[in-house]
N, C-alpha and C positions, 0 to 999 in steps of 0.2 A: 504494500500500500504506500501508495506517495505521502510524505510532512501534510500536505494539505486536509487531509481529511482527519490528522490529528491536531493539528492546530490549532482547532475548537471544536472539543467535543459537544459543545450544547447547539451549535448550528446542525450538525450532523442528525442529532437525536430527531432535533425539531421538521427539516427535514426530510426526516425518513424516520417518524416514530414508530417504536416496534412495539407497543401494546396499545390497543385501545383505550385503556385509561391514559397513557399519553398522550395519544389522539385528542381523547378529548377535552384534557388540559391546556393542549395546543390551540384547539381551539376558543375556548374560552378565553385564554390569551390574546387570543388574535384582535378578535370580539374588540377586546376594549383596546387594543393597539392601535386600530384601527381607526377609532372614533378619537383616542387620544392624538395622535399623529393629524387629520385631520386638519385642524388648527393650524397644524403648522410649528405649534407649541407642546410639546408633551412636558408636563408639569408631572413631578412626583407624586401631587396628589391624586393624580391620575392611577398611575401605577398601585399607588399605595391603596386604592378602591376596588380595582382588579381582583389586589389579592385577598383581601378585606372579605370580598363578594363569592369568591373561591371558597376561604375558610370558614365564612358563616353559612353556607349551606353546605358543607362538607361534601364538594364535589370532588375533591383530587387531594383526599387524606397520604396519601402516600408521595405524593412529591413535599418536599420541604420548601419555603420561601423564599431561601434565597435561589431556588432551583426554578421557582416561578417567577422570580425579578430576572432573570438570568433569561428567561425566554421571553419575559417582554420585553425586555433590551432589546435581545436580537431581533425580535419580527419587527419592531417599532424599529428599530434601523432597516430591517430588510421590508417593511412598507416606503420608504423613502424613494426606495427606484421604483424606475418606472414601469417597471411590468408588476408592483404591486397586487394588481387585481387577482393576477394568477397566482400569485402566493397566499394572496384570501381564500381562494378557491379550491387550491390542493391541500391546504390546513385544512376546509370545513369538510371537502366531498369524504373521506374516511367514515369522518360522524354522522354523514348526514341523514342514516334512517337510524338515528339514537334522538330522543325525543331532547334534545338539546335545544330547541329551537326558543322557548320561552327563559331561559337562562343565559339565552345570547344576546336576545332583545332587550331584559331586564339589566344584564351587566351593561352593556352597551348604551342604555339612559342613564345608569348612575353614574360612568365616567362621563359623558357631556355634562353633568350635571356636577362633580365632584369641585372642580374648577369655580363653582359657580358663576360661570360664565356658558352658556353655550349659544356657541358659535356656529352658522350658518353651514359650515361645512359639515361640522360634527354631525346635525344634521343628517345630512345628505349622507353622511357617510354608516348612520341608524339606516337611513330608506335602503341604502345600498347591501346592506347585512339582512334587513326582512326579504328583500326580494331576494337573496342569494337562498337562506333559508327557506323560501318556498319554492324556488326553482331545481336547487340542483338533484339532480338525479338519487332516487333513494335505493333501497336494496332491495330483488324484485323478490317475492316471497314464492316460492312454489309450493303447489298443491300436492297434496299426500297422493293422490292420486297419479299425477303426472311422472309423480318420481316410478311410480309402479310401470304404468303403461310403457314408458321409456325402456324399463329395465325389462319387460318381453318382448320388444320388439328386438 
């Protein structure tokens, strides 16, 4: 393996996370990276709500804090380029048939709102997480049945 992909381990994890629960920390992460970056300004107290919001609903008991400040750094630097979107996008598709959806919405108005200021983008960048949230592709569930008829043909 080339230095590169040891050079930081927490870009690597984030990614290409290897469990679902990091998955879906990552995304939660993103959520408010997102909205935080937005601005233009990411304020600590931004961050500081993230994980605030993380640890009071006990969604990602198994990551420790500074391991969640550690990946909103990074995505909130790695939203800064400009293919952004696509980094929203490969974060949330993983989770996207885990009912994450109203935890993403909700974390994502209390950071525009942490700041107490929100800002027209932040905004737009809420409208932009609902619609990701309701579009991207979920996981197709097959019928107990289908898996049968398959398996005689």
């Amino acid at each position: 393996m080339s230095d590169d992909k040891h050079s930081n381990p927490i870009e690597i994890e984030i990614a290409e996370p290897s469990s679902l629960n990091e998955q879906a920390a990552a995304a939660l992460v993103i959520a408010g990276a997102l909205v935080a970056v937005a601005d233009r300004r990411v304020s600590p107290v931004e961050r500081d709500e993230v994980i605030r919001f993380i640890r009071d609903r006990g969604l990602a008991p198994h990551i420790g804090d500074e391991r969640l400040v550690a990946m909103f750094d990074a995505l909130a630097e790695r939203l800064e380029e400009p293919d952004f979107a696509n980094v929203v996008i490969e974060t949330l598709r993983p989770v996207s048939d885990l009912s994450l959806s109203s935890h993403l919405m909700e974390l994502s108005e209390r950071v525009a709102a942490a700041d107490e200021d929100v800002d027209p983008h932040e905004v737009q960048a809420i409208k932009l997480l609902r619609l990701l949230t309701l579009t991207l592709p979920r996981a197709k569930q097959v019928a107990p049945g289908a898996v049968r008829i398959a398996a005689e043909e």
